[in-house]
PDB file of N, CA, C and O in Angstrom, chain B, residues numbered from 101:
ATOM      1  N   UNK B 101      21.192  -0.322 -15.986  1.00  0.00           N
ATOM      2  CA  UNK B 101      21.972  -0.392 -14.778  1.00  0.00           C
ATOM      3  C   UNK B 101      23.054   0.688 -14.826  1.00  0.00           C
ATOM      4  O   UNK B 101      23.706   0.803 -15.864  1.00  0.00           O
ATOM      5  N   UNK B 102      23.318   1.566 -13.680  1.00  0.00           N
ATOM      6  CA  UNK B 102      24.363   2.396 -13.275  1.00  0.00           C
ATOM      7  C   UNK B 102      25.164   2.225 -12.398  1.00  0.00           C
ATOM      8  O   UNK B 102      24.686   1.555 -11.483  1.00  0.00           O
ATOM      9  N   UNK B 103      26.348   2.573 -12.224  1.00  0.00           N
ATOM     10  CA  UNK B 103      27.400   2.319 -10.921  1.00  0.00           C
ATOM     11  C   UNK B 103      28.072   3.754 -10.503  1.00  0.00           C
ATOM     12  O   UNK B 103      29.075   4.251 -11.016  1.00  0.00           O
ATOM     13  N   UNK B 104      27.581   4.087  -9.854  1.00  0.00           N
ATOM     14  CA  UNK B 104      27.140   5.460  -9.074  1.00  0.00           C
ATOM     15  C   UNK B 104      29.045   5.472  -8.997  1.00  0.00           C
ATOM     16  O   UNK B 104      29.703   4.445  -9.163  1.00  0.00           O
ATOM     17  N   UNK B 105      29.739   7.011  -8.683  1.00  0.00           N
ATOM     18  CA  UNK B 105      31.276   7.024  -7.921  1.00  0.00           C
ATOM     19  C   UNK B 105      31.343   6.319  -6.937  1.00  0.00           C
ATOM     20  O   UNK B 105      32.431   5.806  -6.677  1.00  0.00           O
ATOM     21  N   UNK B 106      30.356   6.108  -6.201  1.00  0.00           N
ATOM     22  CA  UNK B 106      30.618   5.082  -4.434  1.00  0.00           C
ATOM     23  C   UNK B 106      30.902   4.106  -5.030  1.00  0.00           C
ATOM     24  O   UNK B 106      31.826   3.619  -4.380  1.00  0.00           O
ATOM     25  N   UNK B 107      30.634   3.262  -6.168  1.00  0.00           N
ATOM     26  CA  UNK B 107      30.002   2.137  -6.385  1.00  0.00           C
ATOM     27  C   UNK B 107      29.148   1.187  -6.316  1.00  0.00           C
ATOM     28  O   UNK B 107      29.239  -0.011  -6.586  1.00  0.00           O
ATOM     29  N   UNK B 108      28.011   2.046  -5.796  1.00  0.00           N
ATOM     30  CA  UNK B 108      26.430   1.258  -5.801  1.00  0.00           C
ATOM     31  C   UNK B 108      26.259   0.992  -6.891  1.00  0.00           C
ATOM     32  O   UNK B 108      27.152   1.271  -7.691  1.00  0.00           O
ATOM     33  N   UNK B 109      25.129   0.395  -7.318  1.00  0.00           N
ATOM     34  CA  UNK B 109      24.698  -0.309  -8.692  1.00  0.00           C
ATOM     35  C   UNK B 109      23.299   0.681  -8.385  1.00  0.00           C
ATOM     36  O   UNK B 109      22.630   0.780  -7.357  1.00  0.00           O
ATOM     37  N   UNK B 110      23.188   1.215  -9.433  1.00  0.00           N
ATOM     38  CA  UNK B 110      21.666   1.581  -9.188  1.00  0.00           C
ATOM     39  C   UNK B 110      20.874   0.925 -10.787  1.00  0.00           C
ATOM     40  O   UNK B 110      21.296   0.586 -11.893  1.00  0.00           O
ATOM     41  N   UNK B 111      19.871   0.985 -10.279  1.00  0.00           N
ATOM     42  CA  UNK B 111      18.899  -0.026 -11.812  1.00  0.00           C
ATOM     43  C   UNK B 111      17.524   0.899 -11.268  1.00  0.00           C
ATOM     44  O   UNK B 111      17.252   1.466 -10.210  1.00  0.00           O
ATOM     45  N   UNK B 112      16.767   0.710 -12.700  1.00  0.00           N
ATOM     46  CA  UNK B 112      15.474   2.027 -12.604  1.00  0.00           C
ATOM     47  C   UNK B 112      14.900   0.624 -12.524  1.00  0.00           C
ATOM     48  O   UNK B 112      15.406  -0.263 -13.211  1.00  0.00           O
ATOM     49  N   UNK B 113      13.676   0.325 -11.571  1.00  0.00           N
ATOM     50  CA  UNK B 113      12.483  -0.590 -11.254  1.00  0.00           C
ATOM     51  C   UNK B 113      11.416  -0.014 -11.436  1.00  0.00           C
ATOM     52  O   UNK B 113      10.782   0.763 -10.723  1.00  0.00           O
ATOM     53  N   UNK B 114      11.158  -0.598 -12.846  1.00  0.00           N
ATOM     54  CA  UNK B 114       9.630   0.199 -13.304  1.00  0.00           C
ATOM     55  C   UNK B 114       9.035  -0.491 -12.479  1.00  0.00           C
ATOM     56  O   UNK B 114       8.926   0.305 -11.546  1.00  0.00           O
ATOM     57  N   UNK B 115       8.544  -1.467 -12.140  1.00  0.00           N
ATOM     58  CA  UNK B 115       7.588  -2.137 -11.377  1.00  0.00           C
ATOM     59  C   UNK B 115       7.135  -1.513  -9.916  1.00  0.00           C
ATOM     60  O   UNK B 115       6.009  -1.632  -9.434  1.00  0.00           O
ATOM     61  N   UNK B 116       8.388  -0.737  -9.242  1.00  0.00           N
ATOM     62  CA  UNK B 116       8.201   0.038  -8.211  1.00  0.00           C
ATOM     63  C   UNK B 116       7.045   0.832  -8.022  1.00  0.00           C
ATOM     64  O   UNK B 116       6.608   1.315  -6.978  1.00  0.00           O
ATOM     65  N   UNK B 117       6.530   0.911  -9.401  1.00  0.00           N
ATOM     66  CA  UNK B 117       5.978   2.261  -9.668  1.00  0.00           C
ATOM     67  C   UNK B 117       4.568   1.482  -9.919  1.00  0.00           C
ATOM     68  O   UNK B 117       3.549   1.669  -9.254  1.00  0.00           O
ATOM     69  N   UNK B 118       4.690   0.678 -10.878  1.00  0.00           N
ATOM     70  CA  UNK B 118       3.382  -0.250 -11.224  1.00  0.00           C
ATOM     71  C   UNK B 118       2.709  -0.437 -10.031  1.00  0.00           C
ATOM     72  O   UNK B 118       3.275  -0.835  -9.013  1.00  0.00           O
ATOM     73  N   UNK B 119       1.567  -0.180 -10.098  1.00  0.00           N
ATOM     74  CA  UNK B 119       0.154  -0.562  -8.600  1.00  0.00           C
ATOM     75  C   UNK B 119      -0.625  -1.639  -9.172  1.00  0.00           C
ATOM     76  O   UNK B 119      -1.011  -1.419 -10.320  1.00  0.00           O
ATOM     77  N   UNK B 120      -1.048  -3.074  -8.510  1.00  0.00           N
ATOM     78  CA  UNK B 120      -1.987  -3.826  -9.254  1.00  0.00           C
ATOM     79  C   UNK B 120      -3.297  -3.544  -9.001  1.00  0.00           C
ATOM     80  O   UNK B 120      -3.608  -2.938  -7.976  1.00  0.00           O
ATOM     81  N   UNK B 121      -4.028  -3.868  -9.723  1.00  0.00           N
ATOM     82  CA  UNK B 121      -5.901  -4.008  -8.790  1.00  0.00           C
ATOM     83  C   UNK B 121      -5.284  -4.810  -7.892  1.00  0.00           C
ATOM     84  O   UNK B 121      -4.446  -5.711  -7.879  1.00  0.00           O
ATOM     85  N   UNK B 122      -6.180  -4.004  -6.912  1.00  0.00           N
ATOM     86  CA  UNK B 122      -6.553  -4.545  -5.470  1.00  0.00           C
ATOM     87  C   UNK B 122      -7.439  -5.104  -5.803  1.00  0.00           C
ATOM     88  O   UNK B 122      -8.153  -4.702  -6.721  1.00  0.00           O
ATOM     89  N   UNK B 123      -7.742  -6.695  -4.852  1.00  0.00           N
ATOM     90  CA  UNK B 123      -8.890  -7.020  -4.620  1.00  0.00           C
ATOM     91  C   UNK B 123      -9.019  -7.523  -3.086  1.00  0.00           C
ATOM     92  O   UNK B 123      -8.295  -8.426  -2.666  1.00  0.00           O
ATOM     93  N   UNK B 124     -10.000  -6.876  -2.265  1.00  0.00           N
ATOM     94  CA  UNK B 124     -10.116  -7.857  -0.960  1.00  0.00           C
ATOM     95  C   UNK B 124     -11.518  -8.710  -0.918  1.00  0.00           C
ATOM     96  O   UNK B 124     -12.499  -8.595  -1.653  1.00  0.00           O
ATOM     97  N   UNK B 125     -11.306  -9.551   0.118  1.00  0.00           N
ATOM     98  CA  UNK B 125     -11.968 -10.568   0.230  1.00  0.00           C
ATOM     99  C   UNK B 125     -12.653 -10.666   1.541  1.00  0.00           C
ATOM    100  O   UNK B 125     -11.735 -10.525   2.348  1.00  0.00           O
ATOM    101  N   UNK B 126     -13.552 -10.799   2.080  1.00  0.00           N
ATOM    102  CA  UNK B 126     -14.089 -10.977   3.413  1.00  0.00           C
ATOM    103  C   UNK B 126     -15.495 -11.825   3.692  1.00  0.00           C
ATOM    104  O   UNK B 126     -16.564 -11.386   3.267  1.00  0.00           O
ATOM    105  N   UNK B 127     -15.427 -12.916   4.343  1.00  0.00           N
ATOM    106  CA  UNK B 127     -16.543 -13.493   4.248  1.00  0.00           C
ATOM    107  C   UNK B 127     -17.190 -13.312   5.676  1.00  0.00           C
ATOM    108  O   UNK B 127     -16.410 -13.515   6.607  1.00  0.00           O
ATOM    109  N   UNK B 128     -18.411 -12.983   5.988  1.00  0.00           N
ATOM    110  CA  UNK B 128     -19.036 -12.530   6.380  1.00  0.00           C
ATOM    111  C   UNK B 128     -20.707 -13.535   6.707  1.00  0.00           C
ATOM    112  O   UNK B 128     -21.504 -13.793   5.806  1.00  0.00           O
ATOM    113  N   UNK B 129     -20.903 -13.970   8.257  1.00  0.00           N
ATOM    114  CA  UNK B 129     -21.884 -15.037   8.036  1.00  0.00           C
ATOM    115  C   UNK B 129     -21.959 -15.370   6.556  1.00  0.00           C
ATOM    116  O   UNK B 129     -22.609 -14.658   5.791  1.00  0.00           O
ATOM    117  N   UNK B 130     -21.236 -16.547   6.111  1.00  0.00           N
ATOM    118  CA  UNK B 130     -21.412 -16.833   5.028  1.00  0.00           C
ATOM    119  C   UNK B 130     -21.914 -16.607   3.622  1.00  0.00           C
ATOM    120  O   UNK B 130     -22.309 -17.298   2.683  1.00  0.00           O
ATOM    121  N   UNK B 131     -21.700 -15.181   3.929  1.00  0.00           N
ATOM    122  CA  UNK B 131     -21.718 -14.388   2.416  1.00  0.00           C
ATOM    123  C   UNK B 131     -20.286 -13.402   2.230  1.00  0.00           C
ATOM    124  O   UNK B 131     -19.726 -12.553   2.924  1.00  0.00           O
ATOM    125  N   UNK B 132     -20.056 -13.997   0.954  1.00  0.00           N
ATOM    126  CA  UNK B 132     -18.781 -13.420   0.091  1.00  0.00           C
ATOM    127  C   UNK B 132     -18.450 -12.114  -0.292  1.00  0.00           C
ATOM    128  O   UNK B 132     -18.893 -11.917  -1.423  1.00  0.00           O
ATOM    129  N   UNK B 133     -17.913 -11.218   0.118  1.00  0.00           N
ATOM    130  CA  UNK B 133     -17.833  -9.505  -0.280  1.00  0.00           C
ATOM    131  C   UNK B 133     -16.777  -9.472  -0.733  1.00  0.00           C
ATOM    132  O   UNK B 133     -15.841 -10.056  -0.187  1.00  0.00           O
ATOM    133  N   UNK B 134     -16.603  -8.577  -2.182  1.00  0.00           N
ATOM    134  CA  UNK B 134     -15.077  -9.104  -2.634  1.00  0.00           C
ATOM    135  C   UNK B 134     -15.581  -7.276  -3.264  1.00  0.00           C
ATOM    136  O   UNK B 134     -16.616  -6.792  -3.723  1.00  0.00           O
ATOM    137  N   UNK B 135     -14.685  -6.933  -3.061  1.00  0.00           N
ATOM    138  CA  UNK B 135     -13.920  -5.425  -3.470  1.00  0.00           C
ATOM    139  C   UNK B 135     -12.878  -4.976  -4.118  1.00  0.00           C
ATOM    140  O   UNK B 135     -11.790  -4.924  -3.543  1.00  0.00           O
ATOM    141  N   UNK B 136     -13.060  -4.480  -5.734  1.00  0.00           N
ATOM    142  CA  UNK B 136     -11.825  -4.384  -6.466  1.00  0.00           C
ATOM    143  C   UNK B 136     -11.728  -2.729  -6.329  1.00  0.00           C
ATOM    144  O   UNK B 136     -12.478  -1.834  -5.940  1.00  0.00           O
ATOM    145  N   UNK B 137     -10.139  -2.847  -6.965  1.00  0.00           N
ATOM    146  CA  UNK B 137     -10.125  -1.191  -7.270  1.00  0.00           C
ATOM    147  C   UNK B 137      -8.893  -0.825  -7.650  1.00  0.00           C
ATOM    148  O   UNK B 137      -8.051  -1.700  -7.449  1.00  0.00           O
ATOM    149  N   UNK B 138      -8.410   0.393  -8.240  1.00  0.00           N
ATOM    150  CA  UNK B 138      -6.406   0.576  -8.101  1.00  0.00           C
ATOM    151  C   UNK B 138      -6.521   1.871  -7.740  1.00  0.00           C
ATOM    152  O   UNK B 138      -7.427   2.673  -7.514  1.00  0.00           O
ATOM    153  N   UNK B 139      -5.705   1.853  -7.747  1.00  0.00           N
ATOM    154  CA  UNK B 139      -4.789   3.112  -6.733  1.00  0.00           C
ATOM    155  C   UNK B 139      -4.236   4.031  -7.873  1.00  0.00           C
ATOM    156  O   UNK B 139      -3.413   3.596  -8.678  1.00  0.00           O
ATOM    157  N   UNK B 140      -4.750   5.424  -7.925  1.00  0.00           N
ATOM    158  CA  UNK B 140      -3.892   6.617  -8.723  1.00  0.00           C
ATOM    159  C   UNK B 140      -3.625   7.138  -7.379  1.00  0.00           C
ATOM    160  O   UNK B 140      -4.334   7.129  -6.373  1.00  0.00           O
ATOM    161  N   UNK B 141      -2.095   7.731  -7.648  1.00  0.00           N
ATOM    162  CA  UNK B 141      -2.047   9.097  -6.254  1.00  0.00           C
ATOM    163  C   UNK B 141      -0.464   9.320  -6.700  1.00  0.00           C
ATOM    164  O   UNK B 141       0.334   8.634  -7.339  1.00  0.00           O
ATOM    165  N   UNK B 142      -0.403  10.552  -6.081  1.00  0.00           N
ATOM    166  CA  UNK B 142       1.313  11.284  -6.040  1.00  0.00           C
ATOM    167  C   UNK B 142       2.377  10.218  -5.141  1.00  0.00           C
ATOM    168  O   UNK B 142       3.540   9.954  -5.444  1.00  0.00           O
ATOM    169  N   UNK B 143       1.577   9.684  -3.914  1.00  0.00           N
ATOM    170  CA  UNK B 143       2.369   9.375  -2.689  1.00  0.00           C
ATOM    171  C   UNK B 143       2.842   7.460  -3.175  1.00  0.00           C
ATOM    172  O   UNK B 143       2.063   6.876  -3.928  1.00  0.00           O
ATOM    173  N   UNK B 144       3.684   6.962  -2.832  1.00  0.00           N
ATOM    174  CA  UNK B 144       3.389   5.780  -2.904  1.00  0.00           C
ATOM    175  C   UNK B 144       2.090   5.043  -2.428  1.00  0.00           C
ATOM    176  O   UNK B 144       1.285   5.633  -1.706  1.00  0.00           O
ATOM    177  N   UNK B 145       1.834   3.391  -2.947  1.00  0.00           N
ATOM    178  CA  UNK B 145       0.630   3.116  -2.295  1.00  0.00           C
ATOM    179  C   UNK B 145       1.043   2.697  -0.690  1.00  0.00           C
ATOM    180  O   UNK B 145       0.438   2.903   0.362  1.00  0.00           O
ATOM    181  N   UNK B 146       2.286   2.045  -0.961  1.00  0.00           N
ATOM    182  CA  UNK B 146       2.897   1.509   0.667  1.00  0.00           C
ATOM    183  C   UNK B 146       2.872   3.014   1.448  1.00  0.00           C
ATOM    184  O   UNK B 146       2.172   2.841   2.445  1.00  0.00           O
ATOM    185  N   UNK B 147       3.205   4.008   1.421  1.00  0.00           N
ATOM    186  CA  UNK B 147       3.025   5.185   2.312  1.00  0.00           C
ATOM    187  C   UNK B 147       2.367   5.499   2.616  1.00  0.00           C
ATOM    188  O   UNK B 147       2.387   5.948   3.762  1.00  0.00           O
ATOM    189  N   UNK B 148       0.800   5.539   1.555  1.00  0.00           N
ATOM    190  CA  UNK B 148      -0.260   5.531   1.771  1.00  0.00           C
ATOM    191  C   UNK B 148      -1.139   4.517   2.527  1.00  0.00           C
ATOM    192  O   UNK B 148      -2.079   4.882   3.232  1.00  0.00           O
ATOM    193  N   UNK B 149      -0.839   3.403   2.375  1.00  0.00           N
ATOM    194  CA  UNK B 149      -1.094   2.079   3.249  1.00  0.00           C
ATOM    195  C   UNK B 149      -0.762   2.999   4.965  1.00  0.00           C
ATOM    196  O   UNK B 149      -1.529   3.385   5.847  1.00  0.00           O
ATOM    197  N   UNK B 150       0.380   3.041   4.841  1.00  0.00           N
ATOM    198  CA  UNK B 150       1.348   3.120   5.867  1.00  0.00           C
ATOM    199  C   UNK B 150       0.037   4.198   7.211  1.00  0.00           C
ATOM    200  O   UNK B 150      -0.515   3.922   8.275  1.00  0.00           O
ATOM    201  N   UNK B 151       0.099   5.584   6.168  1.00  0.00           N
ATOM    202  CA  UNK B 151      -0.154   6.455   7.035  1.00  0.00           C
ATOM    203  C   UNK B 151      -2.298   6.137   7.414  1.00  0.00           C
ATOM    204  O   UNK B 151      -2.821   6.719   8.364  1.00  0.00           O
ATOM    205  N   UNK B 152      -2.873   5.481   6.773  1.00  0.00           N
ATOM    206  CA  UNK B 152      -4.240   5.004   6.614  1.00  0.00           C
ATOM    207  C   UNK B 152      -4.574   3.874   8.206  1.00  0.00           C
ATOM    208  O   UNK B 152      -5.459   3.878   9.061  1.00  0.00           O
ATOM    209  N   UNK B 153      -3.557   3.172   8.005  1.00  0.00           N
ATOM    210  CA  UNK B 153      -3.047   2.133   9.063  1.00  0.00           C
ATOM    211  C   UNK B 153      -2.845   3.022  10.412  1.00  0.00           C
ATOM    212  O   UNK B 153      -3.735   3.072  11.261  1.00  0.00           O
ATOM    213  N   UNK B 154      -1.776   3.627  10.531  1.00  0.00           N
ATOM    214  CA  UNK B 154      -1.553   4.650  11.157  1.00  0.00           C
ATOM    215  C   UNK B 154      -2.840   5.635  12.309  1.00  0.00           C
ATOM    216  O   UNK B 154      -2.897   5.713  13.537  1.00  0.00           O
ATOM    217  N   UNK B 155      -3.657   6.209  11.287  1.00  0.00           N
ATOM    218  CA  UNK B 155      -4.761   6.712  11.721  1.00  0.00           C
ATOM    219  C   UNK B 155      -5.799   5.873  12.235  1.00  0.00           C
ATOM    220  O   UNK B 155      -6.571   6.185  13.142  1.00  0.00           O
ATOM    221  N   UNK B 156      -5.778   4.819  11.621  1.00  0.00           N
ATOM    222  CA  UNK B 156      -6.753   3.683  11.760  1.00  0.00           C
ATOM    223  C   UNK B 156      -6.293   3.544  13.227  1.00  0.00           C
ATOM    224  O   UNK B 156      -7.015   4.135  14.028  1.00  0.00           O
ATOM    225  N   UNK B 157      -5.453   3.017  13.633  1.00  0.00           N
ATOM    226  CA  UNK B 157      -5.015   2.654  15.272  1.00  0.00           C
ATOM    227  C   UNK B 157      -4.631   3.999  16.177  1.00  0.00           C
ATOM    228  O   UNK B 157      -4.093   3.813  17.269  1.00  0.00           O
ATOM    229  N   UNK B 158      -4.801   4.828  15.898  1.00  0.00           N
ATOM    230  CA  UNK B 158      -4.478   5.905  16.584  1.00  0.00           C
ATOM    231  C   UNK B 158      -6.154   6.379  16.800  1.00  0.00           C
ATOM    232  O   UNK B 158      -6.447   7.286  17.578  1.00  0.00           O
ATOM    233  N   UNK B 159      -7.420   5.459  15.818  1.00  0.00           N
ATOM    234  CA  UNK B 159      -8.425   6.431  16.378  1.00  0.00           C
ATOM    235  C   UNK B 159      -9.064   4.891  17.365  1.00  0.00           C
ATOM    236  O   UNK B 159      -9.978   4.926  18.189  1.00  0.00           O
ATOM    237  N   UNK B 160      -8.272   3.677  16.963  1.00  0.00           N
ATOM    238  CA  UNK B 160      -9.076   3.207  17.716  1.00  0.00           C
ATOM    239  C   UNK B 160      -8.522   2.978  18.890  1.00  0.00           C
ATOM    240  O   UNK B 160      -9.094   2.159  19.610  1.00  0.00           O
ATOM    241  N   UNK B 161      -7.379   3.579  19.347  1.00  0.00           N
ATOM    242  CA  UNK B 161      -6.744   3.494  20.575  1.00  0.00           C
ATOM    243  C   UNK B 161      -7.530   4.817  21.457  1.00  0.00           C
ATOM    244  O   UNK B 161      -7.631   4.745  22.682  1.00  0.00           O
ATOM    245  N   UNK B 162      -8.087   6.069  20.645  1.00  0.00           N
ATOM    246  CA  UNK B 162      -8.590   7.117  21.340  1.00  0.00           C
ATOM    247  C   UNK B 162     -10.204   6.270  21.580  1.00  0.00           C
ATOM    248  O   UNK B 162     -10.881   6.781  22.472  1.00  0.00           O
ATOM    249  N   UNK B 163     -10.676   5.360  21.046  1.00  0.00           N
ATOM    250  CA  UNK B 163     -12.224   4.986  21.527  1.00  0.00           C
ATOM    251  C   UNK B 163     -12.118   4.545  22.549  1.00  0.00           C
ATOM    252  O   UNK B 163     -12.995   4.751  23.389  1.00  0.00           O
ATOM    253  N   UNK B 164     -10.968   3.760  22.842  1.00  0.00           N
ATOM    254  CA  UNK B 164     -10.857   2.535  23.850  1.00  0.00           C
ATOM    255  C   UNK B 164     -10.660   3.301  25.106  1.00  0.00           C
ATOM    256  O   UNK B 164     -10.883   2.884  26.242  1.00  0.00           O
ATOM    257  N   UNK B 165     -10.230   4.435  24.777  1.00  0.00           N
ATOM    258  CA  UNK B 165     -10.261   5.249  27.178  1.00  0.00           C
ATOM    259  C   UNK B 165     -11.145   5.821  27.274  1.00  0.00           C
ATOM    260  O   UNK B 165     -11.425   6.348  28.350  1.00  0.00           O
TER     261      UNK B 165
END
């Protein structure tokens, strides 16, 4: 833990950094599809989430006119 001149507290959160396996789940007429995997990359995974999401609705808003 640090206390910056402002006086913030700053603390290093390794865990920030830690990515777990993913696993998703989707059942499907009653068959089970389950998908593992982890995440290496430069970007965070939430940013990466973020901008994936992002594109995802931006292409399905261009199908829909």
């Amino acid at each position: 833990m640090k206390i910056t001149k402002n006086g913030h507290i700053q603390v290093k959160n390794i865990s920030a950094y830690w990515i777990p396996e993913l696993t998703a789940t989707e059942v499907i007429a009653g068959t089970i599809y389950t998908v593992t995997g982890s995440y290496e990359g430069t970007e965070s995974f939430l940013r990466k989430l973020e901008r994936i999401t992002a594109r995802n609705f931006s292409e399905k808003q261009e199908d829909s006119e």
